[in-house]
C-alpha positions as CSV (number, residue, x, y, z in Angstrom):
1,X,146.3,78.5,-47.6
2,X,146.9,82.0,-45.4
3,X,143.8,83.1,-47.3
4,X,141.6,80.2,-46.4
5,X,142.7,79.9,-42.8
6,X,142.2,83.7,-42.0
7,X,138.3,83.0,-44.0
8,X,137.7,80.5,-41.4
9,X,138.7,82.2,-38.5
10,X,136.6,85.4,-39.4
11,X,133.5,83.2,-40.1
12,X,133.8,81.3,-37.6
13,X,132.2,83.7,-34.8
14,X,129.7,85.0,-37.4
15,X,128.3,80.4,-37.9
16,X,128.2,80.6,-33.9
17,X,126.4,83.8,-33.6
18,X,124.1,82.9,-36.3
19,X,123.2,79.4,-34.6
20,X,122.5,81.5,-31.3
21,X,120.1,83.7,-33.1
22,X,117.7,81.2,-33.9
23,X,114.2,82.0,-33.9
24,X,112.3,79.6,-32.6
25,X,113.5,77.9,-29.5
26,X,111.6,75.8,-27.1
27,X,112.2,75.2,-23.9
28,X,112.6,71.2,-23.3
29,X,113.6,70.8,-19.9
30,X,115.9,72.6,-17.3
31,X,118.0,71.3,-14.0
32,X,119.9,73.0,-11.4
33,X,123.1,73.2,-13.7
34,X,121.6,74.2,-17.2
35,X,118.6,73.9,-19.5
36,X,118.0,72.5,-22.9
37,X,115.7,74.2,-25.9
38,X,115.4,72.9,-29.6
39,X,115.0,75.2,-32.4
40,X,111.9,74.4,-34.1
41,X,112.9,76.5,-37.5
42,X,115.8,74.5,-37.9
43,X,113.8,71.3,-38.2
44,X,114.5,69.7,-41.6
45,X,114.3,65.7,-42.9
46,X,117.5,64.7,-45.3
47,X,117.7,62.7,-47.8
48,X,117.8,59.6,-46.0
49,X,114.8,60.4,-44.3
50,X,116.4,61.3,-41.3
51,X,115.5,64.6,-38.8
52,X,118.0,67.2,-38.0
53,X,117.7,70.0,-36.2
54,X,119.5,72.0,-33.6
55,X,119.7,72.2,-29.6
56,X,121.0,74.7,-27.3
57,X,122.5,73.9,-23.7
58,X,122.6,76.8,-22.0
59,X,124.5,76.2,-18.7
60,X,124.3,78.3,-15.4
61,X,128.4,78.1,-14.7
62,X,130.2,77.8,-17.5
63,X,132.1,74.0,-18.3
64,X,135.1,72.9,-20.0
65,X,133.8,70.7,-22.6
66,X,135.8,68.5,-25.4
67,X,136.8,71.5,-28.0
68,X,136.3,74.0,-26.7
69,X,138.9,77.1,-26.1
70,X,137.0,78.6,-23.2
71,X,134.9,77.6,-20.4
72,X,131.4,77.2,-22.5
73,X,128.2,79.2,-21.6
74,X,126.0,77.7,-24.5
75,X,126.3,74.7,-26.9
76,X,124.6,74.7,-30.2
77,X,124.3,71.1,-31.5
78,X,123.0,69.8,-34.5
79,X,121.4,66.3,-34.1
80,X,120.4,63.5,-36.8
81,X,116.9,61.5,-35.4
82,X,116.0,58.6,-36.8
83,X,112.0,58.9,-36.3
84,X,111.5,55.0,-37.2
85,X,114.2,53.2,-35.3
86,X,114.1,55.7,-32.4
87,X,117.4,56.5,-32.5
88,X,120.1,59.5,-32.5
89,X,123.3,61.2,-33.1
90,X,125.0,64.3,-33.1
91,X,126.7,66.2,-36.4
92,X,128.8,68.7,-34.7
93,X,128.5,71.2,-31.9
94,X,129.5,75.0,-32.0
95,X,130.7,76.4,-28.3
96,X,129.6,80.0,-27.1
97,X,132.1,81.9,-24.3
98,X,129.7,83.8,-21.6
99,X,130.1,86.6,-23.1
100,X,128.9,85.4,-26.6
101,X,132.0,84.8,-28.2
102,X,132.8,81.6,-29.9
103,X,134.7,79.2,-27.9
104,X,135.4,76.2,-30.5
105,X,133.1,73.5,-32.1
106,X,133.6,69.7,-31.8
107,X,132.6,67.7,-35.1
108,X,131.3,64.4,-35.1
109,X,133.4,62.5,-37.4
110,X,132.4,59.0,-36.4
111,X,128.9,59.7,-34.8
112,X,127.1,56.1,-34.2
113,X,123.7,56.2,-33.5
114,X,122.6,56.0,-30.1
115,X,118.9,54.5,-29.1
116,X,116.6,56.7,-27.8
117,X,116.2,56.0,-23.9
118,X,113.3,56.8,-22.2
119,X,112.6,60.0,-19.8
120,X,115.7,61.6,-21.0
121,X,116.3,65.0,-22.7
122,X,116.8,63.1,-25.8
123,X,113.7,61.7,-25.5
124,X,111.9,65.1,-24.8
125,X,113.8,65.8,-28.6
126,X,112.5,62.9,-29.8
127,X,109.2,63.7,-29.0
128,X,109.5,67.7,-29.6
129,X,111.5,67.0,-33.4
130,X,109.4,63.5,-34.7
């Protein structure tokens, strides 16, 4: 159990960093507080038919979020998007420190999908992902 606990805390950073590094991100939308991007790469249909793909927050002063360890610079969640019913949900999110550390992640457990409203950043997904 020592083993698997010190596995996850070493990997842990290296998952963040990884997300961070995308390669493809496009710009979605930005306010006075922070921006949004998607990464196009990551764009993949499961199974079920459903979208995923992964979104970056990057904010101008860091936030406490739910999760997190630190005051959070970037976010790095992966979404589900159902294309048909125009709805979403999120999977789990991975927290990034200002300095580019990782600062927690928040999973999803009991994600329920959320319709799609219009004008939103969601939306701008929605159209960007579908």
């Amino acid at each position: 159990m020592k083993l698997l606990r010190r596995l996850l805390i070493v990997t842990l950073p290296f998952t963040a960093m990884a997300y961070a590094q995308a390669t493809q991100w496009t710009n979605l939308a930005a306010e006075s507080d922070l921006a949004y991007a998607v990464d196009v790469d990551s764009i993949t249909t499961d199974s079920e038919g459903y979208v995923e793909y992964l979104a970056k927050t990057t904010w101008k002063t860091p936030a406490t979020l739910p999760g997190a360890t630190a005051p959070v610079a970037v976010s790095l969640t992966r979404y589900q998007m159902d294309c048909r019913k125009k709805r979403w949900r999120i999977v789990d999110t991975h927290y990034l420190a200002p300095e580019g550390a990782a600062a927690g992640s928040l999973r999803a457990n009991d994600s329920r999908w959320t319709a799609i409203g219009p004008g939103t950043v969601v939306d701008a997904m929605f159209r960007k992902v579908c």
